[in-house]
C-alpha positions as CSV (number, residue, x, y, z in Angstrom):
1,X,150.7,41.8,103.2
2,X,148.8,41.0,100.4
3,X,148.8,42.8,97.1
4,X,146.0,40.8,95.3
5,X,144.3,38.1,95.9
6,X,145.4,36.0,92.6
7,X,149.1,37.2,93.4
8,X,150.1,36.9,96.8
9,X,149.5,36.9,100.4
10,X,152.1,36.7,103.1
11,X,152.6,36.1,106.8
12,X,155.1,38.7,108.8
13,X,157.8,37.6,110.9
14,X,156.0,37.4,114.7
15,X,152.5,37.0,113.2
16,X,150.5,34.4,114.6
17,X,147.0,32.4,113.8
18,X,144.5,31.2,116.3
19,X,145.0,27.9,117.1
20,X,141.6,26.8,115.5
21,X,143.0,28.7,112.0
22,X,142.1,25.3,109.8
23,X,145.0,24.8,107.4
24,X,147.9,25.2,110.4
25,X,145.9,23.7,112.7
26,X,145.4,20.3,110.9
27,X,149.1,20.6,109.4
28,X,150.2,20.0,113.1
29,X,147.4,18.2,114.7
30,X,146.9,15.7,111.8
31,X,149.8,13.3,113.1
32,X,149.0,13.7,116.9
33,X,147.8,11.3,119.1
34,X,143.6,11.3,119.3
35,X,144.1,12.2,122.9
36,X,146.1,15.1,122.6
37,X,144.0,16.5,119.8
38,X,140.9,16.0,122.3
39,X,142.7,17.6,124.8
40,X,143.9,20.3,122.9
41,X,140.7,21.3,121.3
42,X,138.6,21.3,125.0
43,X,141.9,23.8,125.9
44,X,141.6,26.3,123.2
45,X,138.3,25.5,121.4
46,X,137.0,25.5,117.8
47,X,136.0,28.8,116.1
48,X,134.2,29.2,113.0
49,X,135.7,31.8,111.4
50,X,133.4,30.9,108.4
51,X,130.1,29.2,108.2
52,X,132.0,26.3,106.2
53,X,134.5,26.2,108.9
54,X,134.4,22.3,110.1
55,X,134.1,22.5,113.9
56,X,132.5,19.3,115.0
57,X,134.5,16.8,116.7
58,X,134.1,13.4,114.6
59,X,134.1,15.8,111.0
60,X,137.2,17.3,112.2
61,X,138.9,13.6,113.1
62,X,137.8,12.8,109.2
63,X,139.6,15.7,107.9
64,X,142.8,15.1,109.9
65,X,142.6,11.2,108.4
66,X,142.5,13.0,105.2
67,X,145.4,15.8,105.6
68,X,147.4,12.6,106.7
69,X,146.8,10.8,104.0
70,X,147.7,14.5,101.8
71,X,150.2,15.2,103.8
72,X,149.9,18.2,104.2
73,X,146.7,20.6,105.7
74,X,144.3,22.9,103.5
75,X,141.8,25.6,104.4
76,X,138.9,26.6,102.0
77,X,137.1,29.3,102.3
78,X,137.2,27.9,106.3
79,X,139.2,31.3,107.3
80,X,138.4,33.9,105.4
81,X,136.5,33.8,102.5
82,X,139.1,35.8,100.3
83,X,141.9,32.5,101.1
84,X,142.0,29.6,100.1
């Protein structure tokens, strides 16, 4: 639910995200072997939700390097342009 955008925005219990949904995607695939990553992506794919969405293979290996290095994954303006 979301009441504004500057106040809050929630997931429901049971909810779920495609597995290309940037922020949870490189939370989890960040610290995975290259491999599995590869393997994972020809399963389910990449979708560009927006146009900024990062769906090449060697950009998206930069941005995992760098949501290691954060520790943690970010989406902006990659899923919906009203989240960040």
């Amino acid at each position: 639910m979301c009441r504004s955008a500057a106040e809050e925005i929630t997931v429901g219990l049971g909810d779920t995200f495609p597995f290309s949904a940037p922020a949870i995607m490189r939370a989890f695939l960040a610290w995975s072997d290259p491999a599995e990553v590869d393997r994972l992506v020809d399963r389910h794919g990449l979708t560009a939700f927006t146009p900024e969405m990062v769906v090449e293979r060697e950009a998206l290996r930069a941005v995992l390097a760098v949501t290691r290095e954060r520790g943690y994954g970010i989406s902006v303006r990659e899923y919906d342009f009203g989240q960040s």
